[in-house]
N, C-alpha and C positions, 0 to 999 in steps of 0.2 A: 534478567532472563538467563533460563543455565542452559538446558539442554534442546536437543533438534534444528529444524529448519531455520525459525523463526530466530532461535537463536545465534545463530550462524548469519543469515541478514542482518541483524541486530549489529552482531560484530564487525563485518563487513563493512555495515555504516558510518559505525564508529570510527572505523580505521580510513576512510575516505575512499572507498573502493568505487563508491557509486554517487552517485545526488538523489535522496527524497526530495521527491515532487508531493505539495499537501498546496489546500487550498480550503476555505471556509467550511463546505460540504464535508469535506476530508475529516476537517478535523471536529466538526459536529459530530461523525458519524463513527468517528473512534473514540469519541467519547461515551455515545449512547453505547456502542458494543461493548467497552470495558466494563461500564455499571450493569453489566446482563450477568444473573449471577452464575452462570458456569464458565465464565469467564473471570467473573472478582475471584472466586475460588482459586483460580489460577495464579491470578495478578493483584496482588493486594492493592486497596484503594491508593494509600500513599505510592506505589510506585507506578500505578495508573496513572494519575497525577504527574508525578515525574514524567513520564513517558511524552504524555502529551506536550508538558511544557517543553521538553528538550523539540518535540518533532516542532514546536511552533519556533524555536529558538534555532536549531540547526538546517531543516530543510529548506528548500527554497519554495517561496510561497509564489505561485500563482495567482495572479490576479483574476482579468476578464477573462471566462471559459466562453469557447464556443455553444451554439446549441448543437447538440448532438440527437437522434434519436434512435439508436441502433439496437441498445441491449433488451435480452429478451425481458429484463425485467426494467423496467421505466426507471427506477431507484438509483441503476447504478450508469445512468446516462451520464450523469457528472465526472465517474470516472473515466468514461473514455473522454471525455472533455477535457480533463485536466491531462490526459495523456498527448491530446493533439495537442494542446497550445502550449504545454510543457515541451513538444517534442520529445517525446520519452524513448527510450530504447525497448523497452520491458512496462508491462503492467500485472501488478503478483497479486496474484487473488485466489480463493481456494473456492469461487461460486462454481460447481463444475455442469451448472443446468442451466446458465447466465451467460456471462463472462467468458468461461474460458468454451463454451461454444464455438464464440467469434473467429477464436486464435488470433485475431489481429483484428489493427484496427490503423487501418492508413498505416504509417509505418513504426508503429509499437508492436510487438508480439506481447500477447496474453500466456501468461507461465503460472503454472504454481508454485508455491513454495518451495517444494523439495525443487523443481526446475531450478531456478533463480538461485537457490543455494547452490545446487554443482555449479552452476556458471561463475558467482562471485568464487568461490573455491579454486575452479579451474583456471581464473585468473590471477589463483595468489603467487 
């Protein structure tokens, strides 16, 4: 990953700034989005691959989610799930019809990308 938001989380993570929170769904479902092809185009398979194996390898995995049923979109219940029982500080997502609706959810804040970038930034 070179440039923008994403990139900047990416680094951030790398550098231990933060803890990813992934859980089965999670990583299901950043697999299905990386093999969407305006996305391969972006992220070549092989480093899709990478990606995921590091997020299975580096984050911390979440076990049993709660049942949640809050988001406007059924889909992404999982994530505010894995937010509670992660106790997250932050959940980054760029659904702006969804998700960041909520703004929160018990005591995570829903941010975007660019958000969660100044913030890691603003803590370097």
């Amino acid at each position: 990953m070179s440039a923008g938001n994403p990139a900047a989380i990416y680094n951030a993570w790398e550098q231990g700034k933060f803890t990813l929170l992934t859980c089965t769904e999670h990583l299901d479902e950043l697999r299905a989005t990386l093999q969407k092809p305006r996305v391969a185009d972006l992220i070549k398979p092989y480093k899709a691959g990478r990606l995921v194996n590091q997020i299975k390898k580096l984050a911390e995995e979440v076990g049993e989610l709660p049942r949640v049923k809050r988001s406007p979109d059924a889909g992404d219940n999982f994530l505010l799930a894995l937010a509670e029982a992660g106790k997250a500080d932050y959940l980054v997502t760029g659904d702006k019809s969804g998700l960041l609706v909520l703004a929160n959810h018990k005591s995570t804040r829903i941010v975007t990308a660019r958000e969660f970038a100044a913030l890691v930034k603003a803590d370097a």
